[in-house]
N, C-alpha and C positions, 0 to 999 in steps of 0.2 A: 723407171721401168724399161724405158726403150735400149737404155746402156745395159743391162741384164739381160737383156734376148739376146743381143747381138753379141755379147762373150758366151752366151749358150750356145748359139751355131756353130762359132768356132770350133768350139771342144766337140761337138756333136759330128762336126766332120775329120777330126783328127784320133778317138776314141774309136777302136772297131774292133770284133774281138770277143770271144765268148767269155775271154776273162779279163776285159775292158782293157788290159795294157795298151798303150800306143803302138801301131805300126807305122814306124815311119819311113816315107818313100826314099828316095832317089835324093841325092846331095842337092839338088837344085829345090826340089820341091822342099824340103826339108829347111832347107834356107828361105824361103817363099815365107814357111808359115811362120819361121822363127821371127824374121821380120814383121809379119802380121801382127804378130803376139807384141812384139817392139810398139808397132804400132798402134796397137789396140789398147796397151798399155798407158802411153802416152794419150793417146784420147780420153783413157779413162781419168787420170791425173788430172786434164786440163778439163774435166767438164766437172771432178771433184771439186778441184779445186773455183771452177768457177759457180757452182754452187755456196761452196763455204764463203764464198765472196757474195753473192748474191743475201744469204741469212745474213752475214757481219752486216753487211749494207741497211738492210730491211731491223734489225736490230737498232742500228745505228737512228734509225729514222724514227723509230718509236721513243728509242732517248729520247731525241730533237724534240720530238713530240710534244715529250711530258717536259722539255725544258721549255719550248714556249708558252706554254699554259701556266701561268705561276699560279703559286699556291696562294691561299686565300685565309688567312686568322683573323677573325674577328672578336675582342674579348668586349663583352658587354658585362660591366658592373652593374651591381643594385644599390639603389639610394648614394652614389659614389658623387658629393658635391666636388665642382669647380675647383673649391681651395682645397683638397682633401688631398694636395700632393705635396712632396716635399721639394718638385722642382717650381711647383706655384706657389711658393712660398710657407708652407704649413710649417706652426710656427714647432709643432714638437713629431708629427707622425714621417715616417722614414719609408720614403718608396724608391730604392736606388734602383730596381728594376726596369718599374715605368719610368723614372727617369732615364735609363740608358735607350728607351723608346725615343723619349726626346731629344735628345745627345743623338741619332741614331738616324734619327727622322726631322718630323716637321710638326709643331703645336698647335693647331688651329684655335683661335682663341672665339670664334662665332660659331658652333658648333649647335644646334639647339635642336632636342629630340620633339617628337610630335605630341607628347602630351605631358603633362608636371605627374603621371601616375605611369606602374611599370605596363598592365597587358597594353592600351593603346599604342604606347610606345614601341613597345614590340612586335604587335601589329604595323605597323610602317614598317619595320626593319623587312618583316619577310616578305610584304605586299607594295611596296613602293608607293601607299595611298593612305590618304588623312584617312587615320581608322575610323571618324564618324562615319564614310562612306559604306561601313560595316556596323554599323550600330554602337560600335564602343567606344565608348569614352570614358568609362571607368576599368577599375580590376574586376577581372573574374575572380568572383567567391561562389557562393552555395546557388540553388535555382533558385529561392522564393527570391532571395536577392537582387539577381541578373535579372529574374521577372519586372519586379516593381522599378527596374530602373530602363525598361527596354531591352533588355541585353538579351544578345544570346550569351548557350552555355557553353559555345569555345570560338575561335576563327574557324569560318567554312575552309575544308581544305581542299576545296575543290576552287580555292582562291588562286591570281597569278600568285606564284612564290616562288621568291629565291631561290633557297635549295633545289629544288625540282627543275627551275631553268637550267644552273650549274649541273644536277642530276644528270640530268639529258644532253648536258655537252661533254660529259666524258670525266666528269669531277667524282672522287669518292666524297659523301656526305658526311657530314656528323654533327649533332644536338649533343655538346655537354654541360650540364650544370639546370638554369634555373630553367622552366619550360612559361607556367604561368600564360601561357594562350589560352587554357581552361584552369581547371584546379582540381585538384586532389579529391576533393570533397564529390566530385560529379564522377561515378566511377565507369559511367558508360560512355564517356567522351573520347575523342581519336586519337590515338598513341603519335607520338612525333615521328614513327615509322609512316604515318600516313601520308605527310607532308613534305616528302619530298630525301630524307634521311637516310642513310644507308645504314646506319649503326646510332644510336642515343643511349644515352645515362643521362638521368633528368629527374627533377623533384618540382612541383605544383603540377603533378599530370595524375592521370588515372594510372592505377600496377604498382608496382614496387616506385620504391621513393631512394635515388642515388644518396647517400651520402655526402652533403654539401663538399669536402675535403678532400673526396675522390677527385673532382674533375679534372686536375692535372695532367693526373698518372692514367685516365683514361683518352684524354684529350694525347698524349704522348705514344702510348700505343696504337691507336690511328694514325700518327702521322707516321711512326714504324712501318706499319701496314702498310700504309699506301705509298711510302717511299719502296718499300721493298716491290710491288708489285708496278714498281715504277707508272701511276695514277697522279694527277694532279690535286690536293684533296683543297676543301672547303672546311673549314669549321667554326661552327657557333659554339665558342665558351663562354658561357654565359656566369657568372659567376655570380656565389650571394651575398656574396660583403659590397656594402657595410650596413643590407639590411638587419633588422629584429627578427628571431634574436639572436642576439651577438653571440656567437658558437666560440670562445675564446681557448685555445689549448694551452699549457703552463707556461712553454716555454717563450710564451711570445707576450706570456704577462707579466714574466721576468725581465724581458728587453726592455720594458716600458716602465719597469716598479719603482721610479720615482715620481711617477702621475701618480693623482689623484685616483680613485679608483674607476670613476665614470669616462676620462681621458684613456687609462691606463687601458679599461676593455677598449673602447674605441681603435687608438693607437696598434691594439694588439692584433685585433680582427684585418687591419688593412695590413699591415706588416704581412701578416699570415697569408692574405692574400697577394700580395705582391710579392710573397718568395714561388710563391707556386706560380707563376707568371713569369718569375725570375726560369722556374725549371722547367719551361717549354721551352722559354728563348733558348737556354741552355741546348736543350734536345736537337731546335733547329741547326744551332753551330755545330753540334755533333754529327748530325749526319750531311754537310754542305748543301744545306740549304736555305740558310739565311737568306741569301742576294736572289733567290727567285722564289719570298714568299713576300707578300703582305701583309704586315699587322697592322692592327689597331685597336686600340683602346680606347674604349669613353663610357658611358654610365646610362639609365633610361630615366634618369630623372635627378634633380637636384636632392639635398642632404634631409632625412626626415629630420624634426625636433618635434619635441612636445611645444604643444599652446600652452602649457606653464610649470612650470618646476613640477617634477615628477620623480616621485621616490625609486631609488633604484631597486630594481626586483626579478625575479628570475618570471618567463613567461613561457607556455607549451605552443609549439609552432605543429599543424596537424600534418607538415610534411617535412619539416626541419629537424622538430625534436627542441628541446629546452634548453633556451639560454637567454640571457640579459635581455628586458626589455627597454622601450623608450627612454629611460631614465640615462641610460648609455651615450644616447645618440648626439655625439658633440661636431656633427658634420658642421663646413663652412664655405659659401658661397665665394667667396673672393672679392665681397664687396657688393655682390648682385642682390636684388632686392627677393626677398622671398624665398622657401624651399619646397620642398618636396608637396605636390597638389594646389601648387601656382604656376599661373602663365608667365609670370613674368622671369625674369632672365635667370632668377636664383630658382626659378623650378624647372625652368627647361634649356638652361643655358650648360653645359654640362664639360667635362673635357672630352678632346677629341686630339689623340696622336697617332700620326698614321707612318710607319716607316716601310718603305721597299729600296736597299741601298741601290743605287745607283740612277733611280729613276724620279725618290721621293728625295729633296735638299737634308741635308743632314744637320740639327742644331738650327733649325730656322724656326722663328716663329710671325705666325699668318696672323695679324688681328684685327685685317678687317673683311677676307672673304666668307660669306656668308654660306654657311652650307646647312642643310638640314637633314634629319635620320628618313625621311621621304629618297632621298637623292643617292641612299648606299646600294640599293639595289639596279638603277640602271647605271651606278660606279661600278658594282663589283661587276655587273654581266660585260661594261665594255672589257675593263682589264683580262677576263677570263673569255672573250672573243667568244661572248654569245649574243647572236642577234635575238631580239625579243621578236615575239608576234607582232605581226602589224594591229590584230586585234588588242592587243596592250597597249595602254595609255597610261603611262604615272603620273601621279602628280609632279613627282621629281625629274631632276635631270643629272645624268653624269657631270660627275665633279673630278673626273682622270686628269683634266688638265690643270684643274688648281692644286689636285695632290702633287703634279709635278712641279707647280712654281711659276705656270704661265697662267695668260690671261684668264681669267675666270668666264665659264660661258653667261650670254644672258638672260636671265629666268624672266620668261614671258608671263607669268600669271603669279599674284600672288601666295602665301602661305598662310592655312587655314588653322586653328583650335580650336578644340571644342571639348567642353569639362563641365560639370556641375557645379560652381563657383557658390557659395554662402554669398546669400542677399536676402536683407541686406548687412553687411561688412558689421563683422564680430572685432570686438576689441582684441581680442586673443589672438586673432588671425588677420591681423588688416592688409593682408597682400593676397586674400585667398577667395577674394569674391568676384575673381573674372570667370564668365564661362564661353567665351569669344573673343578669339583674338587674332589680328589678320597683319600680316606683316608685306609690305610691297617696297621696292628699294629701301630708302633709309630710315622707312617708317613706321609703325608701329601703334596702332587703335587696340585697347583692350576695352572691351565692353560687358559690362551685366546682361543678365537673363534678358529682357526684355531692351537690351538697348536706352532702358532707360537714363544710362549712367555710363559715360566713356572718358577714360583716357588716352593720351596723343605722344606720343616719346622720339625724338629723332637720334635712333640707335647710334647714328655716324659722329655725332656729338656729343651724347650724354647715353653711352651704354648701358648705365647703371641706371636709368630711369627714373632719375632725381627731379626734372624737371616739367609738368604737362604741359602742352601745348596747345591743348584744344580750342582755349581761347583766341589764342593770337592765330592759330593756324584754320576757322573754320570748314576753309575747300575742300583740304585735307582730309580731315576728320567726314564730311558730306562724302567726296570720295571710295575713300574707303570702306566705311558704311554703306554704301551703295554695293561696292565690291562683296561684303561679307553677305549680305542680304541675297545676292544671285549666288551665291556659294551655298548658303541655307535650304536654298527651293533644288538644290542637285542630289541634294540627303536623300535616303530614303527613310521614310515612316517609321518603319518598324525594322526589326530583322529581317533575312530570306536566306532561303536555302534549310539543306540538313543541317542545322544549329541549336538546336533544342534538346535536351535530355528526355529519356523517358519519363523521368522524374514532375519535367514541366507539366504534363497533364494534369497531375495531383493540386500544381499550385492552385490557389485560389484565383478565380473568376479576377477580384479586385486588386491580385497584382499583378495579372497580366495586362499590363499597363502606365 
């Protein structure tokens, strides 16, 4: 504005005249103003020009910006066991994708989420805290259900969470695929828009149910988005393979049509999902931003199987839609004890590959740093240079520096479980009767409902949990159990907070409890 008044005076005093022509004076004057003009000129050029230097600048620095803030992928499988790759050896299922993860990146081979079922699990992922701390320790289904088991009917979302710290530091958000914090069935529960999200497509929530097969090509369009508006984004792709039921499309039951036909689905479902996996990575290479994103891949719980031979049959899923049930489900642990709705390694020991080139080792594999799905949220807030609350306390801790290859930090306090275990111990399920379980360095106490009954495993020697200890190790075992015991009295009783459907009221007196 001020360079516009002062070329206005100018003309204001050379302009005079009933019919505005110039009269121009005397050769000297006349050269006076011609020079002015020269000069006025030239100040205007150097203050344009130093403006257009000033936006370039200011430009430049919002790049900068959104280049040090790297981007954040997180894909979370369902029911996706351990051996369920074909760079961990699976002897017929083909994931060149997540392999090029691996090849790409770094394997963690101790990876273990917080509970052998998906909402607890998931709960950690957004909360950084053993979901018993929230009352859950099973899935969200229907309210009589959630009643009779304690539960509330979703995550309070007035909880610490993820998304919403990245929200608040400048991240664009996004929920695609499974949601599973409440369920379908409860239709007045909180949209993922409440928690923190800037954009979702999602199925087990209240509203419209995504399409399992979408999540890609939505998860792809957000990163468009928010590269174009140059934003650093976040995203939960949550994905639903290789849970029931198996949603198989043709052509990926032809890639496999010399299996059997309960492998062949199987085989086909994870294919399926690891080409669409395949076409984000793709996307990132497209638009140069491979080297300042973070992925990772890994699963919320180890491989379901039926407790015994089960006929194969097509089943209705009330947020899925119909496909293959249990009959299907040929998941494989890697040798780990147990699967899906056990403590032990086969139900919460799960894959975990995390690639960011240049910062994450490329084709390495970690097999003995111990990380857990409690520790990804004060990972993902260091990397994305957000300071938490001081009123925030995880239970976990940043794991930046084992993703890089150095020293692992030290976890001052152990690691908690808590599940509804069968007791006592069913033939059909003999690995599915812990409902506690506490892991501190190399050790490992799974215990029954009452404690009345414990196992002892020293992870560093026998990961696969072949051997108990308890006997020879009593300290131990007293220890740790002490540990779990003061772990127990930090619980709370019941639920709290807004977590209850309308619906709760109606339930019965006797299973609200």
């Amino acid at each position: 504005m001020q360079l516009m008044h002062s070329t206005c005076s100018v003309h204001k005093t050379i302009y005079v005249g009933k019919d505005h022509k110039p009269k121009w004076g005397t050769p000297p004057i006349r050269q006076q103003i011609e020079r002015s003009h020269k000069t006025m000129n030239r100040l205007m050029m150097t203050r344009t020009i130093g403006l257009l230097l000033a936006c370039l600048t200011a430009l430049r620095s919002i790049e900068a910006s959104a280049v040090e803030k790297p981007n954040i992928l997180f894909i979370f499988a369902d029911d996706w066991g351990w051996g369920d790759l074909s760079c961990h050896g699976h002897p017929y299922v083909k994931t060149p994708n997540i392999d090029r993860l691996a090849k790409e990146g770094t394997d963690f081979h101790r990876f273990t989420v917080a509970s052998g079922v998906c909402s607890p699990s998931r709960t950690a992922v957004m909360t950084g805290h053993f979901p018993a701390r929230y009352n859950i320790d099973g899935h969200f289904a229907w309210v009589p259900s959630n009643a009779k088991r304690n539960m509330p009917d979703w995550l309070n979302p007035e909880a610490p969470l993820l998304p919403r710290f990245l929200q608040q530091a400048g991240y664009a958000t996004a929920h695609f695929g499974k949601w599973h914090l409440s369920n379908n069935m409860i239709p007045d529960s909180p949209l993922p828009s409440e928690y923190g999200y800037d954009e979702y497509g999602a199925f087990n929530c209240a509203e419209e149910q995504m399409p399992v097969h979408e999540d890609a090509d939505n998860a792809i369009a957000f990163i468009e988005k928010s590269h174009h508006a140059q934003k650093p984004f976040f995203i939960n792709l949550w994905i639903h393979e290789p849970h029931t039921p198996f949603h198989t499309v043709p052509k990926y039951r032809w890639r496999f049509r010399d299996l059997e036909e309960p492998d062949n689905i199987y085989a086909s479902v994870l294919s399926h999902a690891d080409d669409r996996i395949g076409e984000v990575l793709d996307a990132l290479d497209r638009l140069k931003l491979t080297d300042n994103t973070l992925v990772i891949f890994s699963s919320d719980n180890g491989p379901a199987r039926a407790a015994s031979p089960t006929k194969l049959e097509l089943t209705h899923d009330t947020a899925t839609g119909a496909g293959y049930g249990i009959g299907a489900a040929k998941g494989i642990t890697g040798g780990r004890k147990g699967y899906k709705g056990a403590l032990f390694e086969g139900g919460i020991g799960v894959p975990f590959i995390a690639r960011w080139p240049g910062n994450i080792a490329a084709g390495k594999v970690d097999e003995s740093s111990l990380i857990s799905a409690v520790d990804l949220l004060p990972t993902f807030c260091e990397v994305a240079g957000v300071k938490l609350p001081e009123t925030y306390k995880p239970d976990g801790i940043s794991q930046v520096s084992t993703l890089m290859g150095k020293e692992s930090p030290v976890r001052a306090n152990p690691l908690f479980w808590k599940m509804s275990g069968a007791w006592p111990i069913r033939k059909a399920q003999p690995n599915h009767w812990v409902s506690y379980a506490v892991v501190h360095e190399n050790w490992k106490l799974l215990a029954n409902r009452d404690a009345s009954y414990s196992e002892l495993y020293d992870l560093a020697t026998n990961p696969y949990e072949q051997t108990d200890l308890k006997e020879q190790k009593p300290e131990v075992v007293r220890q740790l159990t002490r540990q779990l015991d003061q772990w127990k009295e930090t619980l709370p009783v019941e639920p709290a907070g807004d977590v209850f459907s309308n619906e709760r009221a109606q339930t019965k007196p006797a299973l609200q409890r």
